[in-house]
C-alpha positions, 0 to 999 in steps of 0.5 A: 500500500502507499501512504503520502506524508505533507506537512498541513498548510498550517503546519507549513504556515508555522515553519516557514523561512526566508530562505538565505537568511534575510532575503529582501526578495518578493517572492511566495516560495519560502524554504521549511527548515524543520527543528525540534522547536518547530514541532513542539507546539504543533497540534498532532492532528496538523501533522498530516499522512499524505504520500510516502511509499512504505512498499519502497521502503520495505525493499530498502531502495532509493527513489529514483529521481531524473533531473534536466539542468540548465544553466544561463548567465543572466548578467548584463553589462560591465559585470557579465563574465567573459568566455561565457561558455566556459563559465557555465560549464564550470557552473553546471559542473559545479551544480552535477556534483553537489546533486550527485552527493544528495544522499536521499536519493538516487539522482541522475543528471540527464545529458544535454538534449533531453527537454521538458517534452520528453519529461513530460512524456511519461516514457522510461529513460534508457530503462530506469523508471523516475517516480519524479522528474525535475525540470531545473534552470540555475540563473546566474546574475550580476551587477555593480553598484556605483558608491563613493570611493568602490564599486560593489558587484553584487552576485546571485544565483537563483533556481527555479524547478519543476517538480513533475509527477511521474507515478503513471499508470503506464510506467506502474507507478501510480495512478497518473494517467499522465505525468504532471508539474506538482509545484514550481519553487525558487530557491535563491542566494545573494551575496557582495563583494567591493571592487575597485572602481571601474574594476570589473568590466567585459575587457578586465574580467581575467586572471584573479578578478575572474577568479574572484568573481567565480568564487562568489558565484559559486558560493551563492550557488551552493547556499542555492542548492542547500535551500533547493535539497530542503525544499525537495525533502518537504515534498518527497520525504525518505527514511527507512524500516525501525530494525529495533528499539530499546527503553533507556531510562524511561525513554525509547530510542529506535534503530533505523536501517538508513544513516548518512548514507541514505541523506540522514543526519543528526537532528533531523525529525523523523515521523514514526509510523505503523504500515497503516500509516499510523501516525505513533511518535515524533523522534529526533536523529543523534546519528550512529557509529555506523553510515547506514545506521540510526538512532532515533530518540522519541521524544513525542508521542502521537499515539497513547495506545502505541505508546503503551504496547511499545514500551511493554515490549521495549526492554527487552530486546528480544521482545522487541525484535519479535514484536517488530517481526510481527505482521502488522507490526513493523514500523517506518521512519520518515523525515519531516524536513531537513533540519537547519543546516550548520553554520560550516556548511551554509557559507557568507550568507548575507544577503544584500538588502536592496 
């Protein structure tokens, strides 16, 4: 059977946050990062079960996920990169290999020549079935900005993507009588740097000045790419089978066959759920010694009845393991977001206020 999880439009509501910290952007698109303090005073039935795929998480497997990238160069002017063509193959490049290390997935960047026709034909890519498919464009931009005694280029990366449902009945995915765009999000990063006056321009853009200008791009894009892969796991959520569970102290903590390996990290909060879709407790990863291992610390409960018939069997290990084995009993993990990422990993966000 298949259940869908979401977060409900309140719930949402409550969480989101301008993505890139303080963007001064208009926009409707807004990244969910989702914390333990988040989900403290969320009324439990706001918590809503809608699309997760336990029959794939029974067989362990990654979804596959299809992407078709496109890079522009939207800068105009004095700013514009010289060699335009090679800047946006350093940029795709650049872009090919963060999403190659998304863990969550698996996620295959299609070569050139496959358009949004063919995404929305519903028909196999060289054999592999995609449950979704993403039409993305990465915009790169630039401009300077006069003062008094500098110059300020200021530098932008933005993404607009396509999520594409892609559960057809033609491909047995689903019950899709064709594929169809979910939702179309934007995620985006902004960040300045002085330059000498008159110092950036179509001739002088070379050596160090190049480089330099490289550089800040690609620090806009990464911080672009973090606020995209959390907008993906708000809306194509993972997570993985509970292969034990044990009581210490008075508090239960779950295995979960799935680690870093699988895009879980530490502080991430996971929905417990029965194969029914149950909805039992809220956990919060602490990570594992092993990369395709879990702990998960309950630290909510959804489900009073649940509550009670796993901590009876929950002390002991082979109780519990005999519990698990049971029909009907297994229990899933499924994450409810990414949490805030650290500060090491989101880099010189400091959006320019306009």
């Amino acid at each position: 059977m298949k259940k869908v999880f979401s977060l409900s439009f309140i719930f949402v509501c409550a969480l989101m946050v301008l993505c890139g910290c303080s963007t001064q952007y208009n926009t409707d698109v807004l990244t969910v990062y989702v914390d333990r303090a988040n989900l403290e005073d969320v009324p439990a039935e706001e918590i809503s079960s809608q699309s997760i795929d336990i029959k794939q998480m029974k067989n362990e497997k990654k979804m596959n996920i299809g992407i078709v990238l496109t890079v522009i160069n939207a800068s105009q002017g004095r700013a514009r990169m010289e060699n335009d063509a090679q800047f946006l193959k350093q940029a795709k490049e650049y872009a090919e290999s963060y999403l190659a290390q998304v863990k969550a997935y698996r996620v295959t960047v299609f070569p050139a020549g496959v358009t949004q026709d063919k995404l929305m034909s519903g028909k196999d890519f060289d054999g592999v079935k995609y449950p979704f498919l993403l039409d993305m464009t990465i915009s790169l931009n630039s401009e300077i900005e006069q003062r008094y005694d500098y110059d300020e280029a200021m530098y932008k990366s933005s993404i607009v993507w396509k999520l594409i449902d892609n559960r057809t009945k033609s491909n047995g995915l689903g019950e899709n009588d064709a594929p169809y765009i979910k939702e179309t999000l934007t995620s985006q990063n902004v960040t300045s740097r002085k330059v000498a006056i008159g110092g950036v321009s179509g001739r002088r853009m070379a050596g160090s000045e190049r480089s330099n200008a490289i550089n800040a791009y690609f620090v806009t894009l990464q911080n672009a790419l973090i606020e995209f892969e959390a907008q993906l796991a708000n809306r194509i959520p993972f997570g993985g089978k509970i292969s034990n569970m044990r009581n210490r102290d008075g508090k239960i903590i779950f295995t979960l066959k799935a680690g870093r390996e699988q895009g879980v990290v530490p502080k991430m909060q996971m929905l417990i759920v029965n194969e029914d879709g149950d909805q039992i407790a809220i956990a919060t990863t602490t990570g594992g010694g092993k990369a395709t291992e879990s702990n998960l610390i309950v630290w909510r409960w959804l489900s009073e009845s649940l509550k009670k018939d796993i901590s009876a069997v929950a002390g002991n290990k082979s109780k519990a393991l005999d519990y698990l084995d049971q029909e009907g009993n297994a229990l899933y993990a499924i994450c409810l977001g990414m949490p805030t990422p650290p500060k090491d990993k989101r880099t010189k966000i400091e959006d320019f206020k306009r």
